[in-house]
C-alpha positions in Angstrom: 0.8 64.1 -2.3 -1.5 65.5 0.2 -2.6 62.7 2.7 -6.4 63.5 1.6 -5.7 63.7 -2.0 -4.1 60.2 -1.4 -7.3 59.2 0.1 -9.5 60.3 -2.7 -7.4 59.1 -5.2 -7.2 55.6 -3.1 -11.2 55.4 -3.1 -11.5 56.0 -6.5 -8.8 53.2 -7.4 -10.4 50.4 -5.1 -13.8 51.3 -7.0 -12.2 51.1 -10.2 -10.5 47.8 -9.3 -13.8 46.0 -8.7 -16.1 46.8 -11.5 -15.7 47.6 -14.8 -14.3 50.8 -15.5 -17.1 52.9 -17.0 -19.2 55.9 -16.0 -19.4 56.1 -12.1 -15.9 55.2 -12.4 -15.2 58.8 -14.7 -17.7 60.3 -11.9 -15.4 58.8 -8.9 -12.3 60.5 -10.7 -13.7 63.7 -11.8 -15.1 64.1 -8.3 -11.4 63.7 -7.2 -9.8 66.3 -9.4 -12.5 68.6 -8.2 -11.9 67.8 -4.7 -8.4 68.8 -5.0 -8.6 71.9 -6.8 -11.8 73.2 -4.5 -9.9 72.0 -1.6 -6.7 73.2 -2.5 -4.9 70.0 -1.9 -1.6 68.9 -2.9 -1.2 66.4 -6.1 0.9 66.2 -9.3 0.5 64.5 -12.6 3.2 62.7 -11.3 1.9 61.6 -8.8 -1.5 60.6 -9.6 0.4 58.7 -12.6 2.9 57.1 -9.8 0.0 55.9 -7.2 -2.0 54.3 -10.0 0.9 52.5 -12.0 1.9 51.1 -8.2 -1.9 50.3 -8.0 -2.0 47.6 -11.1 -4.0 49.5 -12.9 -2.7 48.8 -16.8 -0.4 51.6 -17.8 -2.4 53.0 -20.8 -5.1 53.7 -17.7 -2.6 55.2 -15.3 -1.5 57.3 -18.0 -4.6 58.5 -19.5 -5.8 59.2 -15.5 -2.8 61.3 -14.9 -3.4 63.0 -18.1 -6.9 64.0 -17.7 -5.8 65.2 -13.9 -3.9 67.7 -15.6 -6.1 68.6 -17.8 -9.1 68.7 -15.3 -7.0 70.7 -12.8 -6.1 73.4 -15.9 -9.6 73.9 -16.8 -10.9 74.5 -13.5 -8.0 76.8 -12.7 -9.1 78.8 -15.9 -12.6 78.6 -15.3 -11.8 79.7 -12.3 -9.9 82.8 -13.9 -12.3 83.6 -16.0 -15.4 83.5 -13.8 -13.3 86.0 -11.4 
């Protein structure tokens, strides 16, 4: 995973950690998929599903996270497609 993916990802995690997970939370990782689609940077599912599983957070979260990473990353990629 990209260094600065790792970082976002990392932020967004630590957040999480201490508060309950709602809204801003969403915001925090939503801003992180964007960030590494605009910016281009390295990340799989995989790995977004391996850095939060190592984190503590319950699996059903770490999997749901790295599912909607895919998903966010496939919609902007299309969006993307489609907008030209």
């Amino acid at each position: 995973m990209d260094p600065k993916a790792r970082q976002r990802l990392d932020v967004f995690i630590t957040h999480m950690r201490q508060s309950i997970p709602g809204s801003p939370d969403m915001h925090r990782f939503m801003d992180f998929v964007i960030a590494v689609h605009r910016e281009n940077l390295a990340a799989s599912v995989e790995e977004v599903l391996d850095v939060t599983m190592e984190s503590s957070l319950p699996e059903h979260i770490s999997v749901r996270l790295a599912m909607l990473f895919g998903h966010g990353l496939e919609l902007l990629k299309q969006y993307d497609e489609v907008r030209g």
